[in-house]
N, C-alpha and C positions, 0 to 999 in steps of 0.2 A: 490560434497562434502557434500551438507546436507543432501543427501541420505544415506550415508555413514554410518554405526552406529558408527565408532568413531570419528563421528563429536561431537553426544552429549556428550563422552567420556574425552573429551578432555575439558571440560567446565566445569569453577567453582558452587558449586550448587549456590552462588548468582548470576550467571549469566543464568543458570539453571533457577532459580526461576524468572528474568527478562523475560525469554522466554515462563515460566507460566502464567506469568500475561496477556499475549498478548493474551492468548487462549481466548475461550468464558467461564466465568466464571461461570461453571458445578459445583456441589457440590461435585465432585471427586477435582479436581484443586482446587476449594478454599480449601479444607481440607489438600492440598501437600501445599498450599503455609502458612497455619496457622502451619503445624507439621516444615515446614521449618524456618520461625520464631521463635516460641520457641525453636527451636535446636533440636528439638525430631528427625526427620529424617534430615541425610545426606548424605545419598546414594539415591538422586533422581533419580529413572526410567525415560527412556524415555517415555511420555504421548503421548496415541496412534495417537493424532494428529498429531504428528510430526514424523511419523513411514510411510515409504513405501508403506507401504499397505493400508495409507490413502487417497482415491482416489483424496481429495481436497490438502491437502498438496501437493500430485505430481501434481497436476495442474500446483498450482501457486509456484513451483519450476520448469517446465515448461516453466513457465509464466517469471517467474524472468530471466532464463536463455536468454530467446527471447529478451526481454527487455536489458539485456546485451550485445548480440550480432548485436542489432539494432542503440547501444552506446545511449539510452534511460536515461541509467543511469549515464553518462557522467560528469563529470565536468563542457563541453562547454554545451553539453543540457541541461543540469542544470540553468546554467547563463541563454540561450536564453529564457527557459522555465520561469524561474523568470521574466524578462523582457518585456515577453508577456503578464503577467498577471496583469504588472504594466500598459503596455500601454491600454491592455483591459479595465481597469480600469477606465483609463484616459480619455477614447470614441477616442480613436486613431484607433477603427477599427469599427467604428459607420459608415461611410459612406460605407464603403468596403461590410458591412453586410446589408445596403439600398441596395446597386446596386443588391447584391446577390441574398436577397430577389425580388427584382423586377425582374431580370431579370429567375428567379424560377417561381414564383408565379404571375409576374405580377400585385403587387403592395408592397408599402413600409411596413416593418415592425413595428408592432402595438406601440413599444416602443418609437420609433423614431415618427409614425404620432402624439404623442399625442402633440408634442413639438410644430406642424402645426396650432391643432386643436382647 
């Protein structure tokens, strides 16, 4: 669908201009998002970064699609993924990443020896 050219079609120009702002701020962009502001333009183009024939755009519309079908983007992955990052935080996988470590490299990692030393 985001390939689609009436995906941009179908979209308000302040939602338009939400999806300018996301680009890398070019002096072409900044200039649609000041002419959008003052009202001067409201018939936003689609900006070529978001056009088919941009080879990064089709990447990570690629990329998003994989991710989708992987359920990466999931509700439940979501949660786990939050939770991991709690425990990480926590040193709940401090030992897990010792063993790893040693059992890789043959000795403990450098974060964890300092706590030894």
């Amino acid at each position: 669908m985001l390939l689609e050219p009436t995906a941009w079609e179908c979209l308000t120009t302040p939602q338009r201009a939400s999806l300018i702002e996301m680009l890398p701020p070019t002096s072409f962009n900044k200039d649609i998002l000041t002419k959008i502001a003052s009202g001067e333009l409201t018939d936003v183009k689609r900006p070529r970064e978001l056009t088919v024939n941009f080879n990064i755009f089709r990447t990570d519309v690629a990329k998003f699609k994989d991710d989708l079908s992987n359920g990466w983007l999931g509700k439940t992955w979501q949660a786990s993924a939050e939770e991991a990052v709690k425990d990480r935080a926590a040193g709940v996988f401090d030992d897990w990443k010792d063993e790893e470590a040693e059992r890789w490299w043959g000795q403990k990692s450098v974060g964890r020896m300092a706590k030894w030393v």
